[in-house]
C-alpha positions, 0 to 999 in steps of 0.5 A, a space after each residue: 919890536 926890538 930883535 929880541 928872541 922871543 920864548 914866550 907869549 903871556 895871555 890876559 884872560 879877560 877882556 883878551 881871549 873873549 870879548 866883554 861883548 859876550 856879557 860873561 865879565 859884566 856878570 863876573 863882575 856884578 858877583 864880585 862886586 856883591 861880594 865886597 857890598 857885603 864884607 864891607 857892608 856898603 852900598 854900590 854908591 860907596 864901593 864905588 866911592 873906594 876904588 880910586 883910594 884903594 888903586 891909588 894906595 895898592 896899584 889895583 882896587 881889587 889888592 886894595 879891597 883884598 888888603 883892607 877885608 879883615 875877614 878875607 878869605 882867598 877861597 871865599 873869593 875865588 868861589 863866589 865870583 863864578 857863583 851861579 854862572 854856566 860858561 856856555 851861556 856866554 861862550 862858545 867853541 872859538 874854532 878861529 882863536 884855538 887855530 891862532 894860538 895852534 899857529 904860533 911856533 910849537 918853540 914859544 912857550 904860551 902861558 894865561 897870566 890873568 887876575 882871576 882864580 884859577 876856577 874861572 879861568 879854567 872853566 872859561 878857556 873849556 867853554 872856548 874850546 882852547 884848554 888844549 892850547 897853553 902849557 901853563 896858568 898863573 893865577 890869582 891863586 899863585 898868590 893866595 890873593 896877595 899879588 896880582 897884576 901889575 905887581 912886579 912878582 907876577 911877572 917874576 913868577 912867570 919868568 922863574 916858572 918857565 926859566 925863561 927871562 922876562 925880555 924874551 916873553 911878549 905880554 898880551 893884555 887888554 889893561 894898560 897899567 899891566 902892559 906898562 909894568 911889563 914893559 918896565 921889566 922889558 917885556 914886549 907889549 901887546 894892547 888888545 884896545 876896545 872903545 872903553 881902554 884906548 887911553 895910554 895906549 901909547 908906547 907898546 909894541 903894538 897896539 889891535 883893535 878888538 877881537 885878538 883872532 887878528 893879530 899878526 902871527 908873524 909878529 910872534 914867530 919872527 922874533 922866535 928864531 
């Protein structure tokens, strides 16, 4: 990494601070996508069919199927995803990942920019134990459902949020296409990479193999002077 002051650190939540081993995003996902099956009134074969048009036209299908609802509601939204799901049957107290994140400088801003509503990130990092950990969240609720990553505003929002510019923040995110927005807007990049998301992950700063409990903390602190 260039020798830039780092001021702050951006987690992704999902994918990023657990693992989808731990079964809570396929389930996350199956209430999300029964919620647009019955908006739209399709099948799982038909909204499979629409996500590739609605990333190509909107830069991420979940934008493209919020734009297109003609009766959306951002809180109908953000309440169905965790609909029926207890945390704790997923996650546990991650003792290993809370002593990371309490090892990076006190100085360095940490910071949640995730895609989900606020009601799912917050129940998540309780059930991990690392609440404590973060001086703020940006989520989907930032934005009513109108942005979300890699939108260039989100970032933005950050950096207005925290009154620290974009070069000295380092983005830490399982999604490529977020990673490449971030770096366009001269942020470090981090790709936290399992078996499913290796492509593009050529061109970040640096590049973990799975759990995000091994990242090198001195890549962090170094750059914090």
């Amino acid at each position: 990494m260039e020798q830039d002051t780092i001021k702050g650190i951006a987690f992704d939540l999902d994918n990023t601070l657990y693992p989808w081993k731990s079964g809570l995003l396929p389930r996350i996902m199956e209430n999300t996508i029964g919620f647009w099956m019955k908006k739209y009134n399709i099948t799982r074969q038909e909204y499979n069919e629409r996500r590739g048009p609605l990333k190509e036209k909107y830069g991420s299908y979940m934008k493209g199927f919020m734009k297109e609802c003609p009766n959306f509601t951002y809180e109908e939204y953000a309440t169905c995803i965790s609909d029926g799901i207890i945390y704790e049957d997923f996650l546990s107290q991650d003792n290993k990942l809370k002593d990371m994140l309490n090892k990076i400088k006190p100085s360095i801003q940490k910071y949640i920019v995730s895609n989900s509503p606020m009601n799912h990130i917050q129940q998540t990092i309780k059930a991990l134990g690392i609440e404590s950990c973060f001086d703020g969240i940006i989520s989907l609720c930032d934005f009513n459902g109108e942005h979300c990553k890699p939108d260039k505003i989100v970032y933005e929002t950050l950096a207005k949020k925290t009154n620290i510019p974009l070069n000295q923040w380092i983005m830490v995110d399982d999604c490529s296409d977020s990673l490449n927005q971030a770096k366009q807007l001269r942020m470090k990049t981090v790709h936290i990479c399992w078996p499913f998301n290796l492509s593009g992950t050529c061109g970040f700063d640096h590049c973990e193999n799975g759990l995000i409990h091994y990242l090198p903390l001195d890549m962090f602190n170094a750059f914090s002077k």
